[in-house]
C-alpha positions in Angstrom: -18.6 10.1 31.9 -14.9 10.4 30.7 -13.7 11.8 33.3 -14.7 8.8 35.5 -12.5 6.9 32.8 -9.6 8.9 34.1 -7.2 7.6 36.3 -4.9 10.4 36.7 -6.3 14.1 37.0 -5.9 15.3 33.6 -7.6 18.1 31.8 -11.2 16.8 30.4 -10.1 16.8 26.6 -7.3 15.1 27.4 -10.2 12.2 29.3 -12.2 12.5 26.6 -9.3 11.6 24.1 -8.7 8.9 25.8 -12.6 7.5 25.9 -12.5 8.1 22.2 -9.1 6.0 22.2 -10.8 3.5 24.1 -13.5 3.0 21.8 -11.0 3.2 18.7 -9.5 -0.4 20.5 -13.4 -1.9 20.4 -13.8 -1.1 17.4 -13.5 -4.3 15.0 -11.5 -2.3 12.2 -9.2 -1.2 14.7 -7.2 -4.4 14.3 -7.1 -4.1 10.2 -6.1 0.1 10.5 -3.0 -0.6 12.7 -2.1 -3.4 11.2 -2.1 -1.3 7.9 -0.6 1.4 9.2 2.5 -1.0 11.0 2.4 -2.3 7.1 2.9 0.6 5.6 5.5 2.2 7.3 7.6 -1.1 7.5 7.5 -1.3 3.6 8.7 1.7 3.8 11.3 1.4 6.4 12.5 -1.7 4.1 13.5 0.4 1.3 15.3 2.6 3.3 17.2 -0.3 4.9 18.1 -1.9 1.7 19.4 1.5 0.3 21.9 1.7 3.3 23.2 -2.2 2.9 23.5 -1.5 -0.8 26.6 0.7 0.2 28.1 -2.7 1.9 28.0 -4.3 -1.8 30.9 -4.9 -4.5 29.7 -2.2 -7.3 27.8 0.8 -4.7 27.1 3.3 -7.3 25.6 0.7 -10.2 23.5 -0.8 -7.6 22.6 2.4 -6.0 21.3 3.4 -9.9 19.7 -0.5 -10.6 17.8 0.4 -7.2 16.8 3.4 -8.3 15.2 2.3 -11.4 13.3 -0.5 -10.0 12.1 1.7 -6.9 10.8 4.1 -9.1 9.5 1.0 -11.3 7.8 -0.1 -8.2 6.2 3.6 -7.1 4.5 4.0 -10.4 3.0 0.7 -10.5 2.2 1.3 -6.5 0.6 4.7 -7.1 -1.5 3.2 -10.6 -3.6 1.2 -8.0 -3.1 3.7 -5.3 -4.9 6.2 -7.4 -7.6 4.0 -8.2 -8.0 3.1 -4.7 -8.6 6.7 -3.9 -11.0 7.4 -6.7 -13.1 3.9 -5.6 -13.1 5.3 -2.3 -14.8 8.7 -3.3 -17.0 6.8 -5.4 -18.3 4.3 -2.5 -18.3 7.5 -0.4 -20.9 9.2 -2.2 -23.1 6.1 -3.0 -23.1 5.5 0.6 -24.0 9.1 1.1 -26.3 8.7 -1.4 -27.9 5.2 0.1 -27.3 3.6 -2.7 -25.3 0.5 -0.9 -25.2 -2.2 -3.4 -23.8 0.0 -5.8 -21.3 0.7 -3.3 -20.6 -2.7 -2.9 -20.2 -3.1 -7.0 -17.7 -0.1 -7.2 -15.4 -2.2 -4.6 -15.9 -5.5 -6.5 -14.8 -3.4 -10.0 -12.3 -1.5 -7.9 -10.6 -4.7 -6.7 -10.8 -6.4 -10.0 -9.0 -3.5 -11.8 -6.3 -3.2 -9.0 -6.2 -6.9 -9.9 -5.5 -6.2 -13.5 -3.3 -3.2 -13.2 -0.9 -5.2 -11.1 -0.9 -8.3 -13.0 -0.8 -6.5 -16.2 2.2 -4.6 -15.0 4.4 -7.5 -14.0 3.6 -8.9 -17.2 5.0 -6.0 -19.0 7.8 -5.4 -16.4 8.7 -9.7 -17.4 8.5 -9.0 -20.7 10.7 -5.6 -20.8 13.1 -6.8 -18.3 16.1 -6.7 -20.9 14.3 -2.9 -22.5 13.8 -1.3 -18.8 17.1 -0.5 -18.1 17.9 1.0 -21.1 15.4 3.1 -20.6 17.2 5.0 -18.2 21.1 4.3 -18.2 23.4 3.7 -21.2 26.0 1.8 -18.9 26.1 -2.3 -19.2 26.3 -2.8 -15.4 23.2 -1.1 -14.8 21.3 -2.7 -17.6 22.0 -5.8 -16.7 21.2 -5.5 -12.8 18.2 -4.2 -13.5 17.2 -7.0 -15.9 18.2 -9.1 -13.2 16.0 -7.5 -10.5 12.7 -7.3 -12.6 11.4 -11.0 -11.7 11.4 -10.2 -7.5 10.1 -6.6 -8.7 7.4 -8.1 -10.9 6.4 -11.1 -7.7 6.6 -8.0 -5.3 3.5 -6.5 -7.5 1.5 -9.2 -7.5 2.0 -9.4 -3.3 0.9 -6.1 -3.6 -2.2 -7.9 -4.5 -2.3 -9.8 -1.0 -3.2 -6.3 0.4 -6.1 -5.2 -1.8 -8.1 -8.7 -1.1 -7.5 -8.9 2.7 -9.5 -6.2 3.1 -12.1 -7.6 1.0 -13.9 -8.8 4.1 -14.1 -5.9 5.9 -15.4 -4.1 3.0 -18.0 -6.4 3.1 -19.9 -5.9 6.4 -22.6 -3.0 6.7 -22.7 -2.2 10.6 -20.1 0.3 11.9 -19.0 0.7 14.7 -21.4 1.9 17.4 
């Protein structure tokens, strides 16, 4: 049957990967996994972008360590709701397992509602710091005040982050697979 699939004579794992390809593309969560996956790595890509045009600026090395603290900033708050993701994903996994559906369904409600409040809550407290952060980290005036400066588009780039969790609220919602 994969082999008939074939156009070119290849090898019959290499048909076979290309029937389960196939099937990947009917899939309807094939559309939402590239789509994450093109998100991903373009975030990603962005920061490594914005760290090479930061050499083009007046004051390179105080905006190279302003960058540095809000990137890291932005990775711990990231990786807050990352982890939660992953341990709401176990959880759903084994009540699933378990046939236990609805409470899979309430673990991703209570899973998106935290991610929810761990973002908001952390721009809150990333707007209210803003002058503190950079003292946290660097004793030079520059620095400081550049990073108080960043914290407002840091703190609105958490709450996009939010934009992510509850578009895929819908998919999480249907009970078929794919066949």
């Amino acid at each position: 049957a994969a082999q008939s699939m074939c156009r070119f004579p290849l090898p019959e794992v290499h048909c076979v990967g290309i029937a389960a390809f196939t099937a990947f593309q009917q899939c309807e969560l094939a559309h939402p996994a590239v789509s994450c996956w093109l998100h991903a790595g373009l975030d990603w890509w962005t920061f490594e972008v914005i760290v090479m045009l930061s050499g083009l600026l007046p004051n390179p090395e105080q905006t190279m360590s302003m960058m540095g603290i809000t990137f890291n900033i932005h990775a711990l708050c990231f990786f807050a709701a990352h982890g939660l993701s992953g341990a709401a994903s176990t959880r759903v996994g084994n009540d699933l397992g378990a046939e236990r559906p609805h409470l899979a369904w309430l673990t991703v409600q209570v899973a998106v509602l935290m991610g929810t409040l761990v973002m908001v809550l952390s721009s809150g407290f990333l707007l209210l710091g803003r002058g503190q952060l950079g003292k946290l980290f660097s004793s030079e005036a520059d620095v400081v005040m550049l990073t108080a400066q960043a914290v407002p588009p840091l703190a609105v780039s958490l709450i996009g982050e939010l934009s992510e969790v509850l578009q895929t609220q819908p998919y999480m919602d249907r009970s078929e697979g794919c066949d």
